[in-house]
MOPAC internal coordinates of N, CA, C and O (Angstrom, degrees):
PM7 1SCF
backbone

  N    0.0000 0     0.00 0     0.00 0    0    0    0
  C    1.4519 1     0.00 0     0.00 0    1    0    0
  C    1.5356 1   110.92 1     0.00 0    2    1    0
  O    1.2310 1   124.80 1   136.96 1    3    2    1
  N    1.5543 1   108.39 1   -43.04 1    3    2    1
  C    1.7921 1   109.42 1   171.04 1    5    3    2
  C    1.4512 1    98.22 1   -29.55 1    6    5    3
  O    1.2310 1   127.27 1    98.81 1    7    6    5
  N    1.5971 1   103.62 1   -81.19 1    7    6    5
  C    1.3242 1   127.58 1  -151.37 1    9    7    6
  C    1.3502 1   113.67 1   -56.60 1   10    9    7
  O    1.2310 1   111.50 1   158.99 1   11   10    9
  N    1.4483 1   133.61 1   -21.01 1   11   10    9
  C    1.2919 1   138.34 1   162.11 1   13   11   10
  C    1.5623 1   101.59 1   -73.19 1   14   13   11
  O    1.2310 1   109.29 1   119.09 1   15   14   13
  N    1.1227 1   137.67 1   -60.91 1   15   14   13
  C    1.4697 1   148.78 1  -171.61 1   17   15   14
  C    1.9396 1   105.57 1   -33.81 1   18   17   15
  O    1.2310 1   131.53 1   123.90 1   19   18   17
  N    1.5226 1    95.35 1   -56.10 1   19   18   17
  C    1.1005 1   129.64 1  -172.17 1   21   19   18
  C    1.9911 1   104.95 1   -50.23 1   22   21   19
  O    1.2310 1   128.75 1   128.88 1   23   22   21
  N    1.5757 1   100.75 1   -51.12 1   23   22   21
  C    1.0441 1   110.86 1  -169.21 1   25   23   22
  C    1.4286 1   113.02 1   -71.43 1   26   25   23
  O    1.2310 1   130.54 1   136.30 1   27   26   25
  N    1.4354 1    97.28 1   -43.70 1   27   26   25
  C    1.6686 1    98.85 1  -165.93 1   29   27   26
  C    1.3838 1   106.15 1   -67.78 1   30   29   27
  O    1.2310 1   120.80 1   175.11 1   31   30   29
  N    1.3532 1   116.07 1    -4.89 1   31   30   29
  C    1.8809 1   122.28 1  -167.62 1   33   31   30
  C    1.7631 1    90.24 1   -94.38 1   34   33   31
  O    1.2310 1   118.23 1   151.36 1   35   34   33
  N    1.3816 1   120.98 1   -28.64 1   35   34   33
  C    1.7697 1   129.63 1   169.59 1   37   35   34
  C    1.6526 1   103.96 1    94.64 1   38   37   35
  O    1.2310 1   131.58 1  -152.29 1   39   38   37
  N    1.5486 1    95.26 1    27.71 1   39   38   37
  C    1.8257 1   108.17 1   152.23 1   41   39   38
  C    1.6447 1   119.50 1  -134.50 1   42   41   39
  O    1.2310 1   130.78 1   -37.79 1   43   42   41
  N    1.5898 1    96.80 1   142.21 1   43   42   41
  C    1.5263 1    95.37 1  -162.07 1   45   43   42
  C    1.5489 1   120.72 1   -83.83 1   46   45   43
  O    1.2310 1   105.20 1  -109.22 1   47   46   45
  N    1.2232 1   145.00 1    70.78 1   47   46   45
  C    1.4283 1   125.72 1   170.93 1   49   47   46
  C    0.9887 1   121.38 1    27.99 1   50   49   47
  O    1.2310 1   126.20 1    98.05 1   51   50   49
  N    1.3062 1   105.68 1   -81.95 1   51   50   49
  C    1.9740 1   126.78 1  -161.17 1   53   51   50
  C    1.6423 1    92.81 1   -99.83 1   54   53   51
  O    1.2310 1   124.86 1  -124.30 1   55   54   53
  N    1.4919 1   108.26 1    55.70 1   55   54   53
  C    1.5025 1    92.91 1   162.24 1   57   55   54
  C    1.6427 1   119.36 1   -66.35 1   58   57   55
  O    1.2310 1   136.98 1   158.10 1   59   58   57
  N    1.6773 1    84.71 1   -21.90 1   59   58   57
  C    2.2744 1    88.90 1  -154.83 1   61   59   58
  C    1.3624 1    85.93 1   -51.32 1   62   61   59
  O    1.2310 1   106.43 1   137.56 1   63   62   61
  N    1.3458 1   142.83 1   -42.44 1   63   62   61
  C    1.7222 1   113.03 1  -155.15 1   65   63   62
  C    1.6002 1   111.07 1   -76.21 1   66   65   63
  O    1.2310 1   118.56 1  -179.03 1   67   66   65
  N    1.4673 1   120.34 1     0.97 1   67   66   65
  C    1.3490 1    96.18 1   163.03 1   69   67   66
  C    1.7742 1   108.09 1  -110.96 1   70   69   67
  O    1.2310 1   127.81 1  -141.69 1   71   70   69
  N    1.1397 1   102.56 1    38.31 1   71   70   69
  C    1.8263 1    90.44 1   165.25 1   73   71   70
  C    1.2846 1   112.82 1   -68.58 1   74   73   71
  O    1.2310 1   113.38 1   116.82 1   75   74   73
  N    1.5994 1   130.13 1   -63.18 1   75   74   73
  C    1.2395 1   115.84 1  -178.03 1   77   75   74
  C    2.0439 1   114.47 1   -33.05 1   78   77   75
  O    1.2310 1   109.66 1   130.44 1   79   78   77
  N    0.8285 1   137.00 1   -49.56 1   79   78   77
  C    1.1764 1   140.12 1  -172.46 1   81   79   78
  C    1.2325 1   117.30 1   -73.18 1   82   81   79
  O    1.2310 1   119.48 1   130.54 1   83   82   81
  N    1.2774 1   118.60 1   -49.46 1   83   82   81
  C    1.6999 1   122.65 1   142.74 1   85   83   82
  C    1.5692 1   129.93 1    -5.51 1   86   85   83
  O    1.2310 1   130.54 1   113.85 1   87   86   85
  N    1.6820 1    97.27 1   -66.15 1   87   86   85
  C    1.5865 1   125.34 1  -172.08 1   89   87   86
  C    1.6451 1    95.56 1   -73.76 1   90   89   87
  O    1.2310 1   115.60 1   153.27 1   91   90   89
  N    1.2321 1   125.95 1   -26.73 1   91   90   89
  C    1.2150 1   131.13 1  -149.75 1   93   91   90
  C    1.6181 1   104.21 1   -83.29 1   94   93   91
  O    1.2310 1   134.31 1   124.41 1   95   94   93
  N    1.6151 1    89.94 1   -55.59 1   95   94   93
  C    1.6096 1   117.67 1   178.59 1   97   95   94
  C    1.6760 1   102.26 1   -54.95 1   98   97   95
  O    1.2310 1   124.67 1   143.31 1   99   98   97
  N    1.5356 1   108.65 1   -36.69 1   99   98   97
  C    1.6748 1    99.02 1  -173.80 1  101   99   98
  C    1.5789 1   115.90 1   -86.44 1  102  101   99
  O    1.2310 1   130.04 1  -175.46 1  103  102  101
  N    1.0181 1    98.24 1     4.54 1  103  102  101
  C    1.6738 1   104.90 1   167.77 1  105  103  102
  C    1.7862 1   123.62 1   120.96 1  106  105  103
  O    1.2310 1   124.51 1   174.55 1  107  106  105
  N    1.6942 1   108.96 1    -5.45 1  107  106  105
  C    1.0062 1   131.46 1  -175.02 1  109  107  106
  C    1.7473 1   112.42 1   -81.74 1  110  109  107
  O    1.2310 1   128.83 1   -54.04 1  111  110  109
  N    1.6514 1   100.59 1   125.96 1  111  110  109
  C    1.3779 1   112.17 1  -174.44 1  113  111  110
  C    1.7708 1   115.82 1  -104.34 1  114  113  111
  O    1.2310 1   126.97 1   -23.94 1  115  114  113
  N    1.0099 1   104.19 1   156.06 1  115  114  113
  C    1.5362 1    97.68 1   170.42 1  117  115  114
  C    1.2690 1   103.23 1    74.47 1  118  117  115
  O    1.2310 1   117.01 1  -139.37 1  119  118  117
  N    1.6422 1   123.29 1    40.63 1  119  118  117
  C    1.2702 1   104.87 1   176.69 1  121  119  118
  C    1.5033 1   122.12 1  -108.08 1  122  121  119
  O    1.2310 1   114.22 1   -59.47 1  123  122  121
  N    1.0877 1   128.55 1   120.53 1  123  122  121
  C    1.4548 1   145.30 1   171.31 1  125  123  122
  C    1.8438 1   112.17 1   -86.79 1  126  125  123
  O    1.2310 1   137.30 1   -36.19 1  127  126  125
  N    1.3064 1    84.09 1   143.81 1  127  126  125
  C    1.9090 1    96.21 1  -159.71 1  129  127  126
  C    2.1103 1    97.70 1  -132.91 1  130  129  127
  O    1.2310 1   126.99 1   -34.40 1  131  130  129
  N    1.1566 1   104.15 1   145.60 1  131  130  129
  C    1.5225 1    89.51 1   176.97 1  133  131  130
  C    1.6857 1    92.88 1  -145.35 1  134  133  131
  O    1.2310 1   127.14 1   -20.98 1  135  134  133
  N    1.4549 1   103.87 1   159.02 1  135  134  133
  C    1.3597 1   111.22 1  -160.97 1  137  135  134
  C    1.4722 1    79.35 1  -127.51 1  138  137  135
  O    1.2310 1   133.78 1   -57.97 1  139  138  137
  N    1.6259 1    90.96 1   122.03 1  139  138  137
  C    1.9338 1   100.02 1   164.47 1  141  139  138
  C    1.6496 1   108.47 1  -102.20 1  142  141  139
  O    1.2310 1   109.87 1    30.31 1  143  142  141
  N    0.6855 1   136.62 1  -149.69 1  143  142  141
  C    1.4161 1   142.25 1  -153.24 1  145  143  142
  C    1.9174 1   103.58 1  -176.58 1  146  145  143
  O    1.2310 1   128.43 1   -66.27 1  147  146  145
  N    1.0697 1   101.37 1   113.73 1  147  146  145
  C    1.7403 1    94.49 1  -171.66 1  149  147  146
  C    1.7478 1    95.86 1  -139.69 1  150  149  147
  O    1.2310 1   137.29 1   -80.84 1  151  150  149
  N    1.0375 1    84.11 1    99.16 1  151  150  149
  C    2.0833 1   106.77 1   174.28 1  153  151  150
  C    1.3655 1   107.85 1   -48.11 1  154  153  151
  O    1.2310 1   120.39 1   -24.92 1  155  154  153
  N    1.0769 1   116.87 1   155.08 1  155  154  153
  C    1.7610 1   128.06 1  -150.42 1  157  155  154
  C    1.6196 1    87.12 1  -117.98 1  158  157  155
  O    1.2310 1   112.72 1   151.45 1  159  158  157
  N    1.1101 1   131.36 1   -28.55 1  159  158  157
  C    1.5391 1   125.18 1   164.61 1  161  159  158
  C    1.6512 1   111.56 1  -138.90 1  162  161  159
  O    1.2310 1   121.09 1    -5.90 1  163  162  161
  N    1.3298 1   115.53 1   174.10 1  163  162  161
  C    1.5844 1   138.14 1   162.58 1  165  163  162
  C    1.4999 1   117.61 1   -36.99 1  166  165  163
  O    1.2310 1   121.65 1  -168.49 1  167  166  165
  N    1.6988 1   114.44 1    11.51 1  167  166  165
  C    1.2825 1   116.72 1  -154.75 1  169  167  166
  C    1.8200 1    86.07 1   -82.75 1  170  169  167
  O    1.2310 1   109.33 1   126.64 1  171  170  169
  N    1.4305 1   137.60 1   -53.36 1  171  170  169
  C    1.6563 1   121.15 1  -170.27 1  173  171  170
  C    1.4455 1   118.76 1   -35.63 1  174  173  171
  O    1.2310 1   126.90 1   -11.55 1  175  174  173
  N    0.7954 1   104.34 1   168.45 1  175  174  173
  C    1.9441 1   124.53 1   178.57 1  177  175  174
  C    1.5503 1    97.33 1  -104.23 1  178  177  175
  O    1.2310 1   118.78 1   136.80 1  179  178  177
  N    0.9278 1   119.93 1   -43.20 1  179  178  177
  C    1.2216 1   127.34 1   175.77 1  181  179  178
  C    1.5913 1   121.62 1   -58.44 1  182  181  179
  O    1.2310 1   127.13 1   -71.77 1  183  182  181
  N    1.1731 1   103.88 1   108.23 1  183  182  181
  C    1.8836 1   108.04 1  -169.79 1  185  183  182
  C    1.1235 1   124.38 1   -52.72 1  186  185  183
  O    1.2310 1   118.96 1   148.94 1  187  186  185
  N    1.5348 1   119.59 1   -31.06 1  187  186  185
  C    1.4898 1   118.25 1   178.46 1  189  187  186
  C    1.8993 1   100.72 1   -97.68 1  190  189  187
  O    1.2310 1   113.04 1   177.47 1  191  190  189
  N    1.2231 1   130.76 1    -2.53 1  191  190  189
  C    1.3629 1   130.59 1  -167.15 1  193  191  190
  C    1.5445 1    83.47 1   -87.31 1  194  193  191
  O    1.2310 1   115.51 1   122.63 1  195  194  193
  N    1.5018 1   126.13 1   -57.37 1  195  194  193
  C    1.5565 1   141.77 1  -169.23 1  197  195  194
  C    1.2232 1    92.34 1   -65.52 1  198  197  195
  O    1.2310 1   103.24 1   102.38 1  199  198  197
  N    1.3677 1   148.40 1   -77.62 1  199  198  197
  C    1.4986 1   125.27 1   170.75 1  201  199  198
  C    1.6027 1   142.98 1   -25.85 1  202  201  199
  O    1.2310 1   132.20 1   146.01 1  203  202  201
  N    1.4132 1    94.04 1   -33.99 1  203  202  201
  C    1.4476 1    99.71 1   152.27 1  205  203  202
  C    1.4128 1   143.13 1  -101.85 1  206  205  203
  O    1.2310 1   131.94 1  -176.70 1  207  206  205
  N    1.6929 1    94.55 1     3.30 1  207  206  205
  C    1.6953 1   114.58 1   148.15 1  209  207  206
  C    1.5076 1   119.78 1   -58.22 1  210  209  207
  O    1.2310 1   127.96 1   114.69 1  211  210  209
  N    1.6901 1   102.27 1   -65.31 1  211  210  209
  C    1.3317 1    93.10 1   171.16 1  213  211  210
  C    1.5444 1   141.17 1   -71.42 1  214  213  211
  O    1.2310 1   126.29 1  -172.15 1  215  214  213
  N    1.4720 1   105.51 1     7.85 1  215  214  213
  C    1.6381 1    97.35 1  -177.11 1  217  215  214
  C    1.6087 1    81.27 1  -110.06 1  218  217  215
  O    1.2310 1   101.71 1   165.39 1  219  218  217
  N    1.0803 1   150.98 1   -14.61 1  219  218  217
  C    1.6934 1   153.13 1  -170.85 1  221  219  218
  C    1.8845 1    84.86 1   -76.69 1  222  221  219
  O    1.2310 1   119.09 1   120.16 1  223  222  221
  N    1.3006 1   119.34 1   -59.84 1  223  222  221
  C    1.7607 1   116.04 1  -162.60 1  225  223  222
  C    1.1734 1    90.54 1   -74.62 1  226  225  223
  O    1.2310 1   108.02 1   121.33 1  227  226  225
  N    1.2836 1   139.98 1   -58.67 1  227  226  225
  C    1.7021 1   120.32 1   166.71 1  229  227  226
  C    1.3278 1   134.30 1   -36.83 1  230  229  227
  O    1.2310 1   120.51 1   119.08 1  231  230  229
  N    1.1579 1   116.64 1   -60.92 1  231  230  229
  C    1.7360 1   111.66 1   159.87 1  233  231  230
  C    2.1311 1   126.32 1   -54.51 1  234  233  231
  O    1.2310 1   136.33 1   123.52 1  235  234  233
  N    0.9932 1    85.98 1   -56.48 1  235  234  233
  C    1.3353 1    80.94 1   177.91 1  237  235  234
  C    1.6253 1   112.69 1   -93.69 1  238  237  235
  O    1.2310 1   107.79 1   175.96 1  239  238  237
  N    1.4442 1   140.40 1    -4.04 1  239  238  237
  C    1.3495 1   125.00 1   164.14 1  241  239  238
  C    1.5429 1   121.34 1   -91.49 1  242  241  239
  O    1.2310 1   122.66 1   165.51 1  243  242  241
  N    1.6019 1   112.52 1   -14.49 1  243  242  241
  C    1.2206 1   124.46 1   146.43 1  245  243  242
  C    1.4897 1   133.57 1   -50.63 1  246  245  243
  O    1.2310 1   121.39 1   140.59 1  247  246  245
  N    1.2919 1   114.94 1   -39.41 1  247  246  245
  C    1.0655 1   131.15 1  -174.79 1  249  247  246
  C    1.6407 1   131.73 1  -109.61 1  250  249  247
  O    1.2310 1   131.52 1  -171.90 1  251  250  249
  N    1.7648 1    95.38 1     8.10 1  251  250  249
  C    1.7353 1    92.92 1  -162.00 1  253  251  250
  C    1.4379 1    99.06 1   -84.87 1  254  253  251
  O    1.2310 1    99.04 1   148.44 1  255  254  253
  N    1.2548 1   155.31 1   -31.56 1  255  254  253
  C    1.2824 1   141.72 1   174.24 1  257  255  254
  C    1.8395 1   106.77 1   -35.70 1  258  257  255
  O    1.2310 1   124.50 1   131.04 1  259  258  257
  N    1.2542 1   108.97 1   -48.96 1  259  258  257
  C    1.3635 1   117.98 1   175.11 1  261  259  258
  C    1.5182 1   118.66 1   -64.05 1  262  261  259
  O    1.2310 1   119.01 1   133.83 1  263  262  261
  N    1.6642 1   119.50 1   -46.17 1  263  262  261
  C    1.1704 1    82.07 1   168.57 1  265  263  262
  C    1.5690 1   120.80 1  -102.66 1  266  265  263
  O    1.2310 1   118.18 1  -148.65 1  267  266  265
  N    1.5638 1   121.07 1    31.35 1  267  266  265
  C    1.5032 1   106.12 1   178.37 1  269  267  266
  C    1.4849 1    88.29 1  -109.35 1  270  269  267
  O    1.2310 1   105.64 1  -178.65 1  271  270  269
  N    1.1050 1   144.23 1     1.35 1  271  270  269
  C    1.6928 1   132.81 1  -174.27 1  273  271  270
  C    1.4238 1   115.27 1   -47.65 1  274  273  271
  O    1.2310 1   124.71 1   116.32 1  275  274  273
  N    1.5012 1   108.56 1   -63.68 1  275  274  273
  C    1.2209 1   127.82 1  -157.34 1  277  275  274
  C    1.6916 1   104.51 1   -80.39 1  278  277  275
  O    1.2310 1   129.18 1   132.07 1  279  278  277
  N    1.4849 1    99.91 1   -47.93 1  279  278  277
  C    1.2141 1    94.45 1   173.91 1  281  279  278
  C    1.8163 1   129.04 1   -50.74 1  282  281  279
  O    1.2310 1   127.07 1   138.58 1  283  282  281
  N    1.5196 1   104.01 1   -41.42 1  283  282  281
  C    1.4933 1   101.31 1  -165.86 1  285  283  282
  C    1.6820 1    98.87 1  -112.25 1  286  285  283
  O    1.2310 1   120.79 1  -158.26 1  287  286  285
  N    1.4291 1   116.10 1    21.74 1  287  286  285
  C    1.2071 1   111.84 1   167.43 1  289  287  286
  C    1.7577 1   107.12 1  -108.91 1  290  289  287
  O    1.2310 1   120.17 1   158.26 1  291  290  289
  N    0.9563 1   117.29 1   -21.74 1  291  290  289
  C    1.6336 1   133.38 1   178.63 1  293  291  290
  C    1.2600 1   111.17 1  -101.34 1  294  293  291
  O    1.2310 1   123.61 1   127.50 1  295  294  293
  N    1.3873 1   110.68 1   -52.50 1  295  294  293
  C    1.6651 1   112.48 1  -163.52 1  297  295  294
  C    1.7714 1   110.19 1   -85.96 1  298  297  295
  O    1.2310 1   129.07 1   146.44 1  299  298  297
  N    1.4323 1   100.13 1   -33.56 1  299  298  297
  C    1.8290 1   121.66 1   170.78 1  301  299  298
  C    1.4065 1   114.28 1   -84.66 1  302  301  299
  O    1.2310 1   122.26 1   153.71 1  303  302  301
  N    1.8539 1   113.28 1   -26.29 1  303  302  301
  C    1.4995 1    93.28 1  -162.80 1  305  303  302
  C    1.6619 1   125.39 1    68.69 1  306  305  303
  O    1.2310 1   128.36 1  -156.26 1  307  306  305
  N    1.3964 1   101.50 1    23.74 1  307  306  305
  C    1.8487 1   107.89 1  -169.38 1  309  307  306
  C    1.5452 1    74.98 1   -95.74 1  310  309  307
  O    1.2310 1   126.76 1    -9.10 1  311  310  309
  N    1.5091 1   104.60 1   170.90 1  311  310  309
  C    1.8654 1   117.96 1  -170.05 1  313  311  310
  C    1.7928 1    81.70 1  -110.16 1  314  313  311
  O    1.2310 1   126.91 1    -9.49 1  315  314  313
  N    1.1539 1   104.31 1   170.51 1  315  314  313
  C    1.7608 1   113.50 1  -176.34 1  317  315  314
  C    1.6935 1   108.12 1   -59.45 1  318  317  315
  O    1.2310 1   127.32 1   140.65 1  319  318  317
  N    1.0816 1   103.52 1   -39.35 1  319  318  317
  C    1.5255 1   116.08 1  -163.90 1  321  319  318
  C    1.6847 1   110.67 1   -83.60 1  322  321  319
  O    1.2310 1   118.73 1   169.82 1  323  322  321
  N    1.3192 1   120.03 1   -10.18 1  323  322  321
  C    1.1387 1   117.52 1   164.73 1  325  323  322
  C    1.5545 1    98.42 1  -108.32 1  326  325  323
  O    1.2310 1    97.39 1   100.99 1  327  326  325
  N    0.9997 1   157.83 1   -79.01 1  327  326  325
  C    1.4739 1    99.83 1   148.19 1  329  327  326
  C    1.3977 1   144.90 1    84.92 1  330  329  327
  O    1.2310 1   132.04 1    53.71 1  331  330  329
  N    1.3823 1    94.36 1  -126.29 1  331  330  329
  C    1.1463 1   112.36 1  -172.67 1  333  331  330
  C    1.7435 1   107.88 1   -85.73 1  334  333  331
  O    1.2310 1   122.79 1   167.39 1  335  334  333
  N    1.8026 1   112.25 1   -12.61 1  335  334  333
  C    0.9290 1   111.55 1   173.28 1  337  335  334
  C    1.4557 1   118.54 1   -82.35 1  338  337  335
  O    1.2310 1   119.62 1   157.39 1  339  338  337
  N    1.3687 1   118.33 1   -22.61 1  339  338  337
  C    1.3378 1   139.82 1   168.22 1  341  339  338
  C    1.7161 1   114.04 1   -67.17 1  342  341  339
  O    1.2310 1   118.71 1   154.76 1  343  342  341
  N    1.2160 1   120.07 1   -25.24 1  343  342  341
  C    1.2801 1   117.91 1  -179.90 1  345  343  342
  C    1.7662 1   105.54 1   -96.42 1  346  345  343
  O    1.2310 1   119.67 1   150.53 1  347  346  345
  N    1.2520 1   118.24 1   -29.47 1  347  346  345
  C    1.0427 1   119.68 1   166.83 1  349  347  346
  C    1.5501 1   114.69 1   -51.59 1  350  349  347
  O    1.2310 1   124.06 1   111.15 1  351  350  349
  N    1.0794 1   109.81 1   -68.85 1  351  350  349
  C    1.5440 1    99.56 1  -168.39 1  353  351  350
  C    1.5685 1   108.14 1   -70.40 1  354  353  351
  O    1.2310 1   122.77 1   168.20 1  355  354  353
  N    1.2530 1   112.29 1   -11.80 1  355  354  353
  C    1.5108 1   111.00 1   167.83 1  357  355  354
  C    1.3435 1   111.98 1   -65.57 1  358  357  355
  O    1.2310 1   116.91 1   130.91 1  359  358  357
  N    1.0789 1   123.48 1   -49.09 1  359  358  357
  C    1.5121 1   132.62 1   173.77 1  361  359  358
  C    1.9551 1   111.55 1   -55.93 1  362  361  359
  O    1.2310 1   128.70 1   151.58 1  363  362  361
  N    1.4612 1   100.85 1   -28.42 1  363  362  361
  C    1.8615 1    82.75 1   174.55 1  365  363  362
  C    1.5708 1    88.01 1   -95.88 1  366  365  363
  O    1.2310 1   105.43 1  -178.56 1  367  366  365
  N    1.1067 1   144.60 1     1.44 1  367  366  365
  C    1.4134 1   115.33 1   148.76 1  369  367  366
  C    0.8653 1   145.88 1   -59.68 1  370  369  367
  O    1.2310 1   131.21 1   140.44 1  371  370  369
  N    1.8641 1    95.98 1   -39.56 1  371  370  369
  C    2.0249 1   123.35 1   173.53 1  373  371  370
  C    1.6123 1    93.03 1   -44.68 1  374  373  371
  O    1.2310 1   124.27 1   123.17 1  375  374  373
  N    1.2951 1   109.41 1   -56.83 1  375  374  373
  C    1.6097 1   105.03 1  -161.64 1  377  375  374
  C    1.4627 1   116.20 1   -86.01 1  378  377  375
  O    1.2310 1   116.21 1   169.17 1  379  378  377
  N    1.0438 1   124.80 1   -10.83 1  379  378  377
  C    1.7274 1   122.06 1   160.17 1  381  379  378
  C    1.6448 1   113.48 1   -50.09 1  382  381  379
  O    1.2310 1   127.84 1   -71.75 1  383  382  381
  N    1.4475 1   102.50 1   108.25 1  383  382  381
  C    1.3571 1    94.18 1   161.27 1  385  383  382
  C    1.1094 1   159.97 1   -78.32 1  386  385  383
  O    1.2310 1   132.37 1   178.13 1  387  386  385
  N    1.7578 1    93.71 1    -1.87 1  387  386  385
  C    1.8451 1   117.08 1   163.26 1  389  387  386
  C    1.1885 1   124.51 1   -94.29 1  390  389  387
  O    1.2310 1   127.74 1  -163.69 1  391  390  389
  N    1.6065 1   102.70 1    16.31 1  391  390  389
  C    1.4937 1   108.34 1   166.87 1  393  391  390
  C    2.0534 1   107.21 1  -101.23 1  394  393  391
  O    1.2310 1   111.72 1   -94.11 1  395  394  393
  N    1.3477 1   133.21 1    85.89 1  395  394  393
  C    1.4079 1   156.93 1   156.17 1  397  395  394
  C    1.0067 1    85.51 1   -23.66 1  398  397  395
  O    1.2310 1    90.91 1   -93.28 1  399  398  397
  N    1.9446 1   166.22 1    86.72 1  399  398  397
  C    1.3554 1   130.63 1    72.40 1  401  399  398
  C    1.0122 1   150.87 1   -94.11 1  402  401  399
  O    1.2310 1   116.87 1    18.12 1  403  402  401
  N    1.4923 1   123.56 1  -161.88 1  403  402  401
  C    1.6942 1   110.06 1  -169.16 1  405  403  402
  C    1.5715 1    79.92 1  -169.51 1  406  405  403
  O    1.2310 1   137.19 1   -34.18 1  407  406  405
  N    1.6898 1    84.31 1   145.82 1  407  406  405
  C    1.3257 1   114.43 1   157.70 1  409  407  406
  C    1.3455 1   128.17 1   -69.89 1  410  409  407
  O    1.2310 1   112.92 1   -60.20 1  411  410  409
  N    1.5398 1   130.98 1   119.80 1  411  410  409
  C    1.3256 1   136.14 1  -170.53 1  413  411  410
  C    1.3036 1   105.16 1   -85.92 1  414  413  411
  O    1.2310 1   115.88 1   -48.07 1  415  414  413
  N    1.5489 1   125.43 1   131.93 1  415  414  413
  C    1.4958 1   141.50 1  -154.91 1  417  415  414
  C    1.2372 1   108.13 1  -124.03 1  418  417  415
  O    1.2310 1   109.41 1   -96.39 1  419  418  417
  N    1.7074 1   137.46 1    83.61 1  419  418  417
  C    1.7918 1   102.41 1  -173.71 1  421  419  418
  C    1.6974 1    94.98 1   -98.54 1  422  421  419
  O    1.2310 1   129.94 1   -59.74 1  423  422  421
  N    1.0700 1    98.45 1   120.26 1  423  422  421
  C    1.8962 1   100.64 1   158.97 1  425  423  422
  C    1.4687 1   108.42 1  -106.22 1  426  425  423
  O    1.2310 1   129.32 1   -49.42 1  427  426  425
  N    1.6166 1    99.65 1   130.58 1  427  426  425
  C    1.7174 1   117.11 1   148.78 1  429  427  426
  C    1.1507 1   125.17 1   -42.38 1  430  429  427
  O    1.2310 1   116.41 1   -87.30 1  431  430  429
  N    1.2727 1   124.43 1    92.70 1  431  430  429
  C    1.6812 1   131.90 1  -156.02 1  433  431  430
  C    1.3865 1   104.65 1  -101.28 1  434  433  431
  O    1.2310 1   111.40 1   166.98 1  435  434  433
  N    1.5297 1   133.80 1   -13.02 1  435  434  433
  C    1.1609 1   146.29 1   167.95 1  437  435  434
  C    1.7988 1   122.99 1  -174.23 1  438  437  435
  O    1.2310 1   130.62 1   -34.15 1  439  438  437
  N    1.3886 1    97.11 1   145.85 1  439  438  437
  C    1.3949 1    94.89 1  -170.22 1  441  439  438
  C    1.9743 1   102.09 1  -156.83 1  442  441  439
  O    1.2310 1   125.62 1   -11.74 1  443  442  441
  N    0.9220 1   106.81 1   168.26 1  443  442  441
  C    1.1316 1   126.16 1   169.35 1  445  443  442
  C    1.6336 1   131.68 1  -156.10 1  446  445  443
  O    1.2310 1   130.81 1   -53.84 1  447  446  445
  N    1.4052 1    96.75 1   126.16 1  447  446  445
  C    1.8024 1   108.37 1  -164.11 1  449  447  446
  C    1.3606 1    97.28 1   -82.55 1  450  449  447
  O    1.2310 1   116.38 1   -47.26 1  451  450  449
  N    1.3916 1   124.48 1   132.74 1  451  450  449
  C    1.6659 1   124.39 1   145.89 1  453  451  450
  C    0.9752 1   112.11 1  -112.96 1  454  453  451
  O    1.2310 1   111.74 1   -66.38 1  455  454  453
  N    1.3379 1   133.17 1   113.62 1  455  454  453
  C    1.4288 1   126.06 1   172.90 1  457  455  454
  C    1.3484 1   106.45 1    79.60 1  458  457  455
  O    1.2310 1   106.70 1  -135.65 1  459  458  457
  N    1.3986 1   142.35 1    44.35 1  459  458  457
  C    1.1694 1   128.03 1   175.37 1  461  459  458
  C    1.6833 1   115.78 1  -116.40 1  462  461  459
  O    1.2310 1   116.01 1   -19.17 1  463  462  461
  N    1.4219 1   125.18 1   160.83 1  463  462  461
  C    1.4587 1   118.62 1  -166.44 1  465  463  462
  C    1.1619 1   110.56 1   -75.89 1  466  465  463
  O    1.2310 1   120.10 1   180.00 1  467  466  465

């Protein structure tokens, strides 16, 4: 729903997956891109994956009323109050730990400019 919200307003959400191509288009060679994987709660086994569960459900379950407002009240046409009812139950999802996802991360891990402005 972000990512539709996002669109119909004529900005993309999920821009990060076209940075590599971005950098590419601006004149930059040799560019390498890496996709981390960052869990939406404490759900990994993995100690440093679960550390960045819990600071991922802290940042963004703290904050999602803020960032879905605008989007799905402007970009969706949702009224405030659905909403906030929509972020709610999104938020006992954030924190379910038998719900397995993660936020997809691409960072520019190397690059090189020739000729670029």
């Amino acid at each position: 729903m972000l990512v539709q919200g996002s669109l119909n307003l004529g900005r993309d959400f999920g821009a990060a997956r076209h940075h590599r191509a971005r950098m590419v288009d601006t004149g930059f060679v040799n560019v390498e891109e890496k996709l981390f994987k960052w869990p939406t709660n404490p759900w990994p086994k993995d100690k440093d994956h679960k550390e960045v569960g819990l600071w991922t459900l802290a940042n963004i379950g703290g904050g999602l009323e803020g960032i879905c407002m605008g989007l799905m009240t402007r970009g969706l046409g949702l009224s405030r109050e659905e909403v906030i009812a929509y972020t709610a139950a999104a938020r006992k999802d954030l924190r379910n730990p038998r719900i397995h996802a993660y936020w997809p991360m691409y960072v520019p891990s190397r690059a090189m400019c020739l000729g670029c402005p």
